[in-house]
FIZA-708600 format. One record per residue: residue in three letters; x, z, y of N, C-alpha, C, O, CB in turn. Coordinates in nm, 4 decimals, decimal comma. Each point is the difference from the previous one (the first is absolute). Last residue first. Glycine has a CB too. Example, Ala and Ser with C-alpha at 12.3 -4.5 7.8 and 13.67 -1.06 7.14 Angstrom:
BEGIN
+---------+----------+----------+----------+----------+----------+----------+----------+----------+----------+----------+----------+----------+----------+----------+----------+
| residuo |      nc1 |      nc3 |      nc2 |     cac1 |     cac3 |     cac2 |      cc1 |      cc3 |      cc2 |      oc1 |      oc3 |      oc2 |     cbc1 |     cbc3 |     cbc2 |
+---------+----------+----------+----------+----------+----------+----------+----------+----------+----------+----------+----------+----------+----------+----------+----------+
|     SER |   1,2850 |   0,7080 |  -0,2250 |   0,0820 |   0,0060 |   0,1190 |  -0,0770 |   0,0730 |   0,1090 |   0,0509 |   0,0169 |   0,1108 |   0,0675 |  -0,2314 |  -0,1736 |
|     ALA |  -0,0894 |   0,2075 |  -0,5092 |  -0,0890 |   0,0000 |   0,1190 |   0,0900 |   0,0000 |   0,1200 |   0,1036 |   0,0665 |  -0,0019 |  -0,2928 |   0,0581 |  -0,1154 |
+---------+----------+----------+----------+----------+----------+----------+----------+----------+----------+----------+----------+----------+----------+----------+----------+
//
This chain:
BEGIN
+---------+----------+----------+----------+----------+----------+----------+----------+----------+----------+----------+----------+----------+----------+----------+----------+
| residuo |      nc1 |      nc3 |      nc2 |     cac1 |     cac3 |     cac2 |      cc1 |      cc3 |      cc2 |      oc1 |      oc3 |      oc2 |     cbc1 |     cbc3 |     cbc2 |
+---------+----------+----------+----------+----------+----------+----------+----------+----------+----------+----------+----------+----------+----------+----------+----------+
|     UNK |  -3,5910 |  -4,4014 |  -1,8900 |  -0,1075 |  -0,0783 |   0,0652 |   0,0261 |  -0,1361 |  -0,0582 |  -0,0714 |  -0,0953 |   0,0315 |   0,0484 |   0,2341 |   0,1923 |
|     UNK |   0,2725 |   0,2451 |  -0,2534 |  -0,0822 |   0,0300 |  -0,0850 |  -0,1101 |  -0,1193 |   0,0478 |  -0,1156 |   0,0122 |  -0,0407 |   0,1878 |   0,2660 |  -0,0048 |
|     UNK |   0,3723 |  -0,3093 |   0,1543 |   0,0163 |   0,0132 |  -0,1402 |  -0,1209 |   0,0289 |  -0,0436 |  -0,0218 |  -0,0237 |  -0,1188 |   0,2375 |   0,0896 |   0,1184 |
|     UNK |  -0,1074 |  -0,0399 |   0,4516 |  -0,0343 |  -0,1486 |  -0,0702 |  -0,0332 |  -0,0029 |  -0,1113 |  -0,0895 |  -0,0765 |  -0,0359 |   0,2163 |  -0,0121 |   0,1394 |
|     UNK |  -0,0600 |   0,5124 |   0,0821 |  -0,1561 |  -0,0497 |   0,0346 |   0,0200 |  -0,1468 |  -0,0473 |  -0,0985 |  -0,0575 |  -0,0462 |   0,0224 |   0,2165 |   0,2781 |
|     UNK |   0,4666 |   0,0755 |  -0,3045 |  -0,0605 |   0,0439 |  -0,0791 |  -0,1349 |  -0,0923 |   0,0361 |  -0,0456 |  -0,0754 |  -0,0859 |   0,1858 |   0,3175 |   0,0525 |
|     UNK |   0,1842 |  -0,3743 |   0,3007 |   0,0264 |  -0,0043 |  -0,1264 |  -0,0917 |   0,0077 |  -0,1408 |  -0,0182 |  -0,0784 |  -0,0932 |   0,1838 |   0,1534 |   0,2373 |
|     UNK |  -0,1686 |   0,1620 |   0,3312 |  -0,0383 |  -0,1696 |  -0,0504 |  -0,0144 |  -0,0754 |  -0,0858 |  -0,1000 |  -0,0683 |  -0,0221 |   0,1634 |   0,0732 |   0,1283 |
|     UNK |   0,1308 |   0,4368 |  -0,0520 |  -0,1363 |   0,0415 |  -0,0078 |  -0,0737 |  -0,1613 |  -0,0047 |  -0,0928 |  -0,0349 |  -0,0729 |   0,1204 |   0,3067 |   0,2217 |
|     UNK |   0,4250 |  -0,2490 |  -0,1399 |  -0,0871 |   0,0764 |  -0,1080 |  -0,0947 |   0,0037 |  -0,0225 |  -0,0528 |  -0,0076 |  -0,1110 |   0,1414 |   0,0935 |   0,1246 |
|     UNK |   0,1408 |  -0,1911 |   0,3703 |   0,0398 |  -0,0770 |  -0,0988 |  -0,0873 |  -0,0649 |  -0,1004 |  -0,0461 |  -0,1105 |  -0,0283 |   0,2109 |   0,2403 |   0,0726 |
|     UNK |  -0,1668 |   0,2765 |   0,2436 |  -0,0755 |  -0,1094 |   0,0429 |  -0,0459 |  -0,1302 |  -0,0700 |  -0,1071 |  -0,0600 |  -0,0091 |   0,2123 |   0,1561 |   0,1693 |
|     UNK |   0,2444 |   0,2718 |  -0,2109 |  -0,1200 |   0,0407 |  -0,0214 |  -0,1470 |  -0,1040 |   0,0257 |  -0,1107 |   0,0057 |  -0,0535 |   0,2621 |   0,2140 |   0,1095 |
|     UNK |   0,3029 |  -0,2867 |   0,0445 |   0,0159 |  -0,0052 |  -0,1274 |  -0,1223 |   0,0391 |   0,0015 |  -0,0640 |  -0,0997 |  -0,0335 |   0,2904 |   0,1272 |  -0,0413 |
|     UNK |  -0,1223 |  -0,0545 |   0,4943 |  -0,0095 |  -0,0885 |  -0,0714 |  -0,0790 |  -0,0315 |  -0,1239 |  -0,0935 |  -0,0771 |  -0,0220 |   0,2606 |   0,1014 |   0,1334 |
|     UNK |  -0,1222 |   0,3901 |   0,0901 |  -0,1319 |  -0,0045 |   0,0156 |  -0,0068 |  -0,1851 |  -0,0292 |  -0,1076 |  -0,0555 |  -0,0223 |   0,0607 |   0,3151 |   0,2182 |
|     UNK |   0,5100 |  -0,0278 |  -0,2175 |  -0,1178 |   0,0709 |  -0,0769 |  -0,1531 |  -0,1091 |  -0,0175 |  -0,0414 |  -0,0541 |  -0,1025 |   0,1542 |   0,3190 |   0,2240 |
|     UNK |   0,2089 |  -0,3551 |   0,2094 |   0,0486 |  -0,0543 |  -0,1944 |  -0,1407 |   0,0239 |  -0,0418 |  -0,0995 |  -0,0687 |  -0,0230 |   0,3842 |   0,1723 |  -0,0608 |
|     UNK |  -0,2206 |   0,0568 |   0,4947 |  -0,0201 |  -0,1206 |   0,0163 |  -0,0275 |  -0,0874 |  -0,1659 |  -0,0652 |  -0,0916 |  -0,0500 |   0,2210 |   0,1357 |   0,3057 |
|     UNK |   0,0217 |   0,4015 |  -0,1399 |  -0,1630 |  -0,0109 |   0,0120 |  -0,0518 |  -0,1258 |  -0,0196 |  -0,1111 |  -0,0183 |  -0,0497 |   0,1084 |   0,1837 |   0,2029 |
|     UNK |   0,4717 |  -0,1386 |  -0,0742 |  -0,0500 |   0,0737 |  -0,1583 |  -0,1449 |   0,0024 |  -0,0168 |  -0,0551 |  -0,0288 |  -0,1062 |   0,2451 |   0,1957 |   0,1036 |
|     UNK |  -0,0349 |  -0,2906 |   0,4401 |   0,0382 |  -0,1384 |  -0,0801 |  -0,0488 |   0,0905 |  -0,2056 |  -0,0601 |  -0,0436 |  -0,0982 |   0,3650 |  -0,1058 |   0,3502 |
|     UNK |  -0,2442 |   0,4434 |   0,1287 |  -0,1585 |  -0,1046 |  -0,0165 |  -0,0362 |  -0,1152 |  -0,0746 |  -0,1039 |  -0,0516 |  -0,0410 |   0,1041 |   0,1042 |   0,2307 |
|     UNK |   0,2841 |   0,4281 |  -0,3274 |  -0,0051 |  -0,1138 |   0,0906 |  -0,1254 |  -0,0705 |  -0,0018 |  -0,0968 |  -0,0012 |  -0,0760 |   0,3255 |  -0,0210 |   0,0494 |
|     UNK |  -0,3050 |   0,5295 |  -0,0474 |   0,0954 |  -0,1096 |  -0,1019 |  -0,0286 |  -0,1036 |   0,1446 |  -0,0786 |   0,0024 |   0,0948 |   0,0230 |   0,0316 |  -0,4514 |
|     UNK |  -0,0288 |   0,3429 |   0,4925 |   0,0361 |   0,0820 |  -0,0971 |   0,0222 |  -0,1624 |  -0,1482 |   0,0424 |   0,0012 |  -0,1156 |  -0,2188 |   0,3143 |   0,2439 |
|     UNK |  -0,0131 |  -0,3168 |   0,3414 |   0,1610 |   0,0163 |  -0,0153 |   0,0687 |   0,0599 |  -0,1033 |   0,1169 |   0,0386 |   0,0001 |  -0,1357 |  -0,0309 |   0,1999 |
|     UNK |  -0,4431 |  -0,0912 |  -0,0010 |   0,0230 |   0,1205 |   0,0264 |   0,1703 |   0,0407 |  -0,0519 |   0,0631 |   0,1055 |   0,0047 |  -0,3550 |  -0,0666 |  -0,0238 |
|     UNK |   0,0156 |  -0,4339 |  -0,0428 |  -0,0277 |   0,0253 |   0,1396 |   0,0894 |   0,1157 |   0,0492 |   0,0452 |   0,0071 |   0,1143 |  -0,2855 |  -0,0904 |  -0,1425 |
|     UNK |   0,2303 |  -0,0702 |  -0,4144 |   0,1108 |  -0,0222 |   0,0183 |  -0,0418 |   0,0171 |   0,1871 |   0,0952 |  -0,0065 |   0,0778 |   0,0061 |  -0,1575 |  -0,3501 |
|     UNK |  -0,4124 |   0,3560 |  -0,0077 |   0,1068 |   0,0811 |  -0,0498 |   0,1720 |  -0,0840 |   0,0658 |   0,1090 |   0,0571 |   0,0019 |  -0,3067 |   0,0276 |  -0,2650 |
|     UNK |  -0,2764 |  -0,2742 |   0,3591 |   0,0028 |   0,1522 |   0,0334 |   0,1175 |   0,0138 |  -0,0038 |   0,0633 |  -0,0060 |   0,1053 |  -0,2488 |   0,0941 |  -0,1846 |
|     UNK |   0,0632 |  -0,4676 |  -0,1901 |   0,0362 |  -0,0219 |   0,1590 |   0,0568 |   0,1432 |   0,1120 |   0,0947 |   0,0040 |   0,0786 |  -0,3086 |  -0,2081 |  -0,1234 |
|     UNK |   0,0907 |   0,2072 |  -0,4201 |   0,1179 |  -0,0393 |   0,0154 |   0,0572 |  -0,0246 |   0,1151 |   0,1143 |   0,0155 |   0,0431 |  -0,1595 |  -0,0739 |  -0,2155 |
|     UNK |  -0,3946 |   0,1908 |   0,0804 |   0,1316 |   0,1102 |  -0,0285 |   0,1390 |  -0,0536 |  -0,0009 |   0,1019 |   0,0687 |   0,0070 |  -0,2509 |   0,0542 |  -0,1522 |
|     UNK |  -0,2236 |  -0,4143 |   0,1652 |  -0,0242 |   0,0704 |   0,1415 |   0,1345 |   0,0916 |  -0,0137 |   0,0919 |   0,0026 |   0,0818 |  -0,3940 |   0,0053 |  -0,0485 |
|     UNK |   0,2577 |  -0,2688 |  -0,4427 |   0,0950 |  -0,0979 |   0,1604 |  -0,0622 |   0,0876 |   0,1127 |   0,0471 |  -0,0323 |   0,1091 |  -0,0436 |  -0,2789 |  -0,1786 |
|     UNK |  -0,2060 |   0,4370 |  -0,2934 |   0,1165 |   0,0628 |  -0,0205 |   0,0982 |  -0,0823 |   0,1138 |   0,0950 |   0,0423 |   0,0659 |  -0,1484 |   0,0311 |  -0,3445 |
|     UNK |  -0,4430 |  -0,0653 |   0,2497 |   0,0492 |   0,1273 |   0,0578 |   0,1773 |   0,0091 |  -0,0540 |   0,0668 |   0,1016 |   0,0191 |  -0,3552 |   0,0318 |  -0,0320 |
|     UNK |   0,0652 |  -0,5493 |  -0,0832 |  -0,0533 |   0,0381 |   0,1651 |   0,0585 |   0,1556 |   0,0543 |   0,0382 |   0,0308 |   0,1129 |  -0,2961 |  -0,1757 |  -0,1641 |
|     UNK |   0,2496 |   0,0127 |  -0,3812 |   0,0772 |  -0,0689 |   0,0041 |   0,0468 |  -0,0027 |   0,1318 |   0,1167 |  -0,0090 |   0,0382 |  -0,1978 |  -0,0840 |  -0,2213 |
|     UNK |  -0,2894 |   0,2979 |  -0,0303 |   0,1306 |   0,0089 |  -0,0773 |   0,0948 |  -0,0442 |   0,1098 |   0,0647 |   0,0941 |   0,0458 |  -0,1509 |  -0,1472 |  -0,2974 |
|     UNK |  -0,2965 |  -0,1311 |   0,2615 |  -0,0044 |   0,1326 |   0,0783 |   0,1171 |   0,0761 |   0,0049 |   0,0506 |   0,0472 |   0,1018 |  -0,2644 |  -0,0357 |  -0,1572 |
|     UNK |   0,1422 |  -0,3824 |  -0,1784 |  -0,0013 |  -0,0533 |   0,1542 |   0,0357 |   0,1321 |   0,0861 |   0,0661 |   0,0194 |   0,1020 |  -0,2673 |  -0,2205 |  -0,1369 |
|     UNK |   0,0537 |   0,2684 |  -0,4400 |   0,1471 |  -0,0854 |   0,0142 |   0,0085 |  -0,0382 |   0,1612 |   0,1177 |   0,0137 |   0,0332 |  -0,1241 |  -0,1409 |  -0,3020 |
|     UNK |  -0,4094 |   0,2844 |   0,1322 |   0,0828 |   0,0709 |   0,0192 |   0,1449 |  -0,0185 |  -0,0097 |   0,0771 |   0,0834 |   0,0474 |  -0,2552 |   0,0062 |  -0,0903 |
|     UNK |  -0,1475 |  -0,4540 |   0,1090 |  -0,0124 |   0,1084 |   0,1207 |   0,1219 |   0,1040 |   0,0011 |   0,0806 |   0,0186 |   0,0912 |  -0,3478 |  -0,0316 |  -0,1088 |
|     UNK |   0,1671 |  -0,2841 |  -0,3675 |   0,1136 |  -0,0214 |   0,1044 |  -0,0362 |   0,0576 |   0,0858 |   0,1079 |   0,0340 |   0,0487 |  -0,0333 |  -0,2139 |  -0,0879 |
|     UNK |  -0,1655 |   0,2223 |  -0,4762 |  -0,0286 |   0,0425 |   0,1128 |   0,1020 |  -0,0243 |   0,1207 |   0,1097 |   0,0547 |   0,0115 |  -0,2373 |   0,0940 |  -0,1545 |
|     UNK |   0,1959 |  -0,2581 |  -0,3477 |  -0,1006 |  -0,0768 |   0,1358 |  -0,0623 |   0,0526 |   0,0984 |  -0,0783 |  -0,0675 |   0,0668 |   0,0315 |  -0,0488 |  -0,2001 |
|     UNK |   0,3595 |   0,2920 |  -0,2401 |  -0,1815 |   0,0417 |  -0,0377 |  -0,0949 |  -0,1245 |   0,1231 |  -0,1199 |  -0,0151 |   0,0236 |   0,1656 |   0,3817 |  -0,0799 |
|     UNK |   0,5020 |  -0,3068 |  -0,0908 |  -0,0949 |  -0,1404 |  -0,0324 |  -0,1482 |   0,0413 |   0,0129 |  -0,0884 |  -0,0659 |  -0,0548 |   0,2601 |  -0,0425 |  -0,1276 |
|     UNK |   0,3252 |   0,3517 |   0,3722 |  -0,1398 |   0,0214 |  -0,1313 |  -0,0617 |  -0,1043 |   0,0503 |  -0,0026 |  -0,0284 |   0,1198 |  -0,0552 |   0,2896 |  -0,1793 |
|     UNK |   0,4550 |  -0,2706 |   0,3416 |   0,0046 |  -0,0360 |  -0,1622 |  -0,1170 |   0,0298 |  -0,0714 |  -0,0247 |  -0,0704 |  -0,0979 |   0,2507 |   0,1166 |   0,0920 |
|     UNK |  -0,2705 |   0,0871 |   0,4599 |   0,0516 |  -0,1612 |  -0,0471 |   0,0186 |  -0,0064 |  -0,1209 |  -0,0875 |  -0,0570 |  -0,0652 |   0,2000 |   0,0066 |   0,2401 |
|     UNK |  -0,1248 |   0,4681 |  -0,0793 |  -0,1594 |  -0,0610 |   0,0237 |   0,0364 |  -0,1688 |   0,0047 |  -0,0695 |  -0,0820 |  -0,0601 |  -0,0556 |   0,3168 |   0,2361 |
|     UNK |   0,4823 |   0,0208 |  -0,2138 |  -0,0627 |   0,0417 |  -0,1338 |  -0,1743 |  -0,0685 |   0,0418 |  -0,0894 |  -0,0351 |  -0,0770 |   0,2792 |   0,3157 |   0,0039 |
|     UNK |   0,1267 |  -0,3159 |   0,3983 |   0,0733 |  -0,0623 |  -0,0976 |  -0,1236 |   0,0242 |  -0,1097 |  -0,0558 |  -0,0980 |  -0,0495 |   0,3414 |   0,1425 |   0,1285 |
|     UNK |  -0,3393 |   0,1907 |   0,2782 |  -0,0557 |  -0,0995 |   0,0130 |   0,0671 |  -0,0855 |  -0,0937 |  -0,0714 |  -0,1000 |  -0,0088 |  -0,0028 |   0,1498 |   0,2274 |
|     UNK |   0,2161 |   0,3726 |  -0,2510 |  -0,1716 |  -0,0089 |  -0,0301 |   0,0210 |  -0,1514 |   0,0616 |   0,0412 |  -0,0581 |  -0,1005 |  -0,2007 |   0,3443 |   0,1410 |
|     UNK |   0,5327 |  -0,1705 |   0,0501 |  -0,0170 |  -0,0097 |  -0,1412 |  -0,1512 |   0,0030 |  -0,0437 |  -0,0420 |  -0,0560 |  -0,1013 |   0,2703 |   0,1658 |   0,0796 |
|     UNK |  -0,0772 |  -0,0403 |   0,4840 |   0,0527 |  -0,1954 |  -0,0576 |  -0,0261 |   0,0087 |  -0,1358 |  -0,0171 |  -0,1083 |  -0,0560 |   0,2447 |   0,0344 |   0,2054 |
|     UNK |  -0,3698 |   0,5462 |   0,0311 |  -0,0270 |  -0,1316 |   0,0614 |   0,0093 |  -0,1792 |  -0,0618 |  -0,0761 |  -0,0906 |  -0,0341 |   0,1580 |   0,2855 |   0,1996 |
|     UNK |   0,2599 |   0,1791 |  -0,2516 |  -0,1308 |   0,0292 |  -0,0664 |  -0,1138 |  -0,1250 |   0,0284 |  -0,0132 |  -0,0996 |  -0,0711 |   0,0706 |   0,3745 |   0,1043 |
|     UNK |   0,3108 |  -0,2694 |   0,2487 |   0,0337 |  -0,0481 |  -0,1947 |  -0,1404 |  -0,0158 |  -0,0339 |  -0,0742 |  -0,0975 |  -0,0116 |   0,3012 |   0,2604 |  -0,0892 |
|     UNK |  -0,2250 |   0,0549 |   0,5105 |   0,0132 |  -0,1549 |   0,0079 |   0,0181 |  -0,0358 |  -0,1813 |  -0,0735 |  -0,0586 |  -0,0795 |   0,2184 |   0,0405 |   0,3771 |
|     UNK |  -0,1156 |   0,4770 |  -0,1895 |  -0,1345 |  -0,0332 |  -0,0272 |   0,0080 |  -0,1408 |   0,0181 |  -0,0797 |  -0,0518 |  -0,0782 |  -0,0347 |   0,2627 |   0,1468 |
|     UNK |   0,5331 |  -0,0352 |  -0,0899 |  -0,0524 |  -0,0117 |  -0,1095 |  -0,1804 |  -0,0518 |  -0,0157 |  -0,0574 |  -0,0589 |  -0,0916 |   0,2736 |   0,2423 |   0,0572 |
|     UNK |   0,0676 |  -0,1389 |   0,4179 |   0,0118 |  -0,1469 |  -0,0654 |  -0,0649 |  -0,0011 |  -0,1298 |  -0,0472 |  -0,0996 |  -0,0547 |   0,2646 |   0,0514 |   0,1620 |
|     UNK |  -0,2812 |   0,4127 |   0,1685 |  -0,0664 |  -0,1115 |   0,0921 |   0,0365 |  -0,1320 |  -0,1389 |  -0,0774 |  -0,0833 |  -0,0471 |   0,1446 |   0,1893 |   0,3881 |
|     UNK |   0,1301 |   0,3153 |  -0,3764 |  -0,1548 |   0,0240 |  -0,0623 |  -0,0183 |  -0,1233 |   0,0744 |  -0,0847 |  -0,0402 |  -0,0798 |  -0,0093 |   0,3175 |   0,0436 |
|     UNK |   0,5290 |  -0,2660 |   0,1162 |  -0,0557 |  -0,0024 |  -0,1800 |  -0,1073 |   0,0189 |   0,0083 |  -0,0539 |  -0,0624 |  -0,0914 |   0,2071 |   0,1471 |  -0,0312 |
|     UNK |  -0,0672 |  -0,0150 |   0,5588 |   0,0748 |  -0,1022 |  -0,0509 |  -0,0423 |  -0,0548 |  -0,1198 |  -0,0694 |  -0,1012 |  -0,0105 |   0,2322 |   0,1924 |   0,1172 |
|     UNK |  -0,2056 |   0,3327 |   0,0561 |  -0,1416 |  -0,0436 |   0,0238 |   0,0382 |  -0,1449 |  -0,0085 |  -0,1031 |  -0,0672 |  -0,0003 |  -0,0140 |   0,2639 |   0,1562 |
|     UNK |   0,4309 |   0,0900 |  -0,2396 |  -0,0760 |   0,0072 |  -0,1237 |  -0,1432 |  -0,1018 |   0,0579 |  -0,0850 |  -0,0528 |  -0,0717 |   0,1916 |   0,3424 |  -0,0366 |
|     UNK |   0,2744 |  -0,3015 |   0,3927 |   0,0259 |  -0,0293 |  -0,1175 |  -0,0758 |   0,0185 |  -0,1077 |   0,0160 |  -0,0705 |  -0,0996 |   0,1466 |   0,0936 |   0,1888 |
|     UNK |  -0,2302 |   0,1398 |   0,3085 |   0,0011 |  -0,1312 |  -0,0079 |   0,0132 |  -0,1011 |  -0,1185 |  -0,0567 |  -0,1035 |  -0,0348 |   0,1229 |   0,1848 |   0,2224 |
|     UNK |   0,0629 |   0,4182 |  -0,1413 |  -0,1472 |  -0,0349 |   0,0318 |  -0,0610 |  -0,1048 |  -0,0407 |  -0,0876 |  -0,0042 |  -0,0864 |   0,1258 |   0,0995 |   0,2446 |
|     UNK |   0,4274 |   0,0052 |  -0,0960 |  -0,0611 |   0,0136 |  -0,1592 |  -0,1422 |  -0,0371 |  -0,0214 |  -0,0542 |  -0,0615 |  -0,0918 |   0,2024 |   0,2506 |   0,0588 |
|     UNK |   0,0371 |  -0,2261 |   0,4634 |   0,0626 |  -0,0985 |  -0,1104 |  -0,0879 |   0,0026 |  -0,0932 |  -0,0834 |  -0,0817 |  -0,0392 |   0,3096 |   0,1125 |   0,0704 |
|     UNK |  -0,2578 |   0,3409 |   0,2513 |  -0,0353 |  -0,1378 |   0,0721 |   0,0037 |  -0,1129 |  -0,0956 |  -0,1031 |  -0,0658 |  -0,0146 |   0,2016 |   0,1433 |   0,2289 |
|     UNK |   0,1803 |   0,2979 |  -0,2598 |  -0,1656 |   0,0408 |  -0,0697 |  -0,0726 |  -0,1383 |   0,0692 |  -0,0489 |  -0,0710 |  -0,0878 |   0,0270 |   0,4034 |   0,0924 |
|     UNK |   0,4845 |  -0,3786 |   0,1244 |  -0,0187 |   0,0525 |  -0,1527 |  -0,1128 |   0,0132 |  -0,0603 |  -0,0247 |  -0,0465 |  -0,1113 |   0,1812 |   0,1499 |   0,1504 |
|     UNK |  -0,1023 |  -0,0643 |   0,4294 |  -0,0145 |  -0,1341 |  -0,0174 |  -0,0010 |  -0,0123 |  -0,1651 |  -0,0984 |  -0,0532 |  -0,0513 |   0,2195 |  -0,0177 |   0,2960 |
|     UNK |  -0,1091 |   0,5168 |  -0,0280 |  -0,1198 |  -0,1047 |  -0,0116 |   0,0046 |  -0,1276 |  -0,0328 |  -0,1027 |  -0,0556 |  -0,0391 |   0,0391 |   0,1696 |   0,1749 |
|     UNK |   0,5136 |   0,0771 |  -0,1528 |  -0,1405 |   0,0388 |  -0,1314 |  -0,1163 |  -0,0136 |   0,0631 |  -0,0752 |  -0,0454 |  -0,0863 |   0,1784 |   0,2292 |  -0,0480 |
|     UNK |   0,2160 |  -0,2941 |   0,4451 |  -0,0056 |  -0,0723 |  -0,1113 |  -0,0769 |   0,0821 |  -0,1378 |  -0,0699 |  -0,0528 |  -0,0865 |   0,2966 |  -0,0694 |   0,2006 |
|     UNK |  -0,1915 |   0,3136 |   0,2696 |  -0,1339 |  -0,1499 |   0,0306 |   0,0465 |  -0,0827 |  -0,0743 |  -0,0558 |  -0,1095 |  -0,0066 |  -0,0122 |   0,1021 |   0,2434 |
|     UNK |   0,2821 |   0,4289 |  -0,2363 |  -0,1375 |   0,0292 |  -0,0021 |  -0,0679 |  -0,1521 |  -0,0246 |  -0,0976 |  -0,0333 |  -0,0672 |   0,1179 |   0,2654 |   0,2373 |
|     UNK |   0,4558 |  -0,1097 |  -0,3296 |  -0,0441 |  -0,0365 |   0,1074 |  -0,1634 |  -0,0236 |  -0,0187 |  -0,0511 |  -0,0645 |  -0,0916 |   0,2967 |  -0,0269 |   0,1527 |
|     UNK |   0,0436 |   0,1578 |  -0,4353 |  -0,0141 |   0,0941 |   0,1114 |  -0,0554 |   0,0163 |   0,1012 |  -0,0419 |   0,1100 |   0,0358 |   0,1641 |  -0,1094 |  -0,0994 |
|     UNK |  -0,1779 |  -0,2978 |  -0,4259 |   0,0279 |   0,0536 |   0,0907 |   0,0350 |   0,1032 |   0,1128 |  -0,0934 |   0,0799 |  -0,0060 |   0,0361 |  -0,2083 |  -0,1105 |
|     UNK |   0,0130 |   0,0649 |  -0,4462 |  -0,0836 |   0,0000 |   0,1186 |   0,0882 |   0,0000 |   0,1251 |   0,0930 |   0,0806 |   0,0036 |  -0,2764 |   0,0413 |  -0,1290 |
+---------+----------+----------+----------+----------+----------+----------+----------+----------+----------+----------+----------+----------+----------+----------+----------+
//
């Protein structure tokens, strides 16, 4: 630990960040993985695949608004996810 006062706030500052860091990217995962799993099940429901899909490029958008991944990484993400989700709606039509 430090000595200096305003570097151990800055220390707890970090750590802070740092967990609210991991909980932000992990709920983005989470997020990109339900809509993966609603794309891949074949039940034909596209509202909820749309929906799926609608709330995980919002979290993605959020999570790189806020600097906690690049934009160009956000950028991939909601590619690949998109991709997918096209992909999938050709495949069933």
């Amino acid at each position: 630990m430090p000595n200096i006062k305003s570097v151990k706030k800055d220390v707890i500052k970090s750590r802070k960040n740092h967990l609210r860091n991991i909980a932000a990217k992990s709920a983005m995962k989470t997020f990109i993985k339900k809509a993966k799993i609603a794309i891949d099940s074949h039940d034909g429901d596209a509202v909820a695949t749309a929906e799926a899909v609608r709330i995980a490029c919002k979290t993605v958008d959020k999570t790189a608004e806020r600097g906690i991944i690049h934009k160009n990484q956000a950028a991939r993400r909601k590619s690949r996810l998109m991709i997918r989700a096209n992909k999938a709606a050709a495949a069933q039509s």
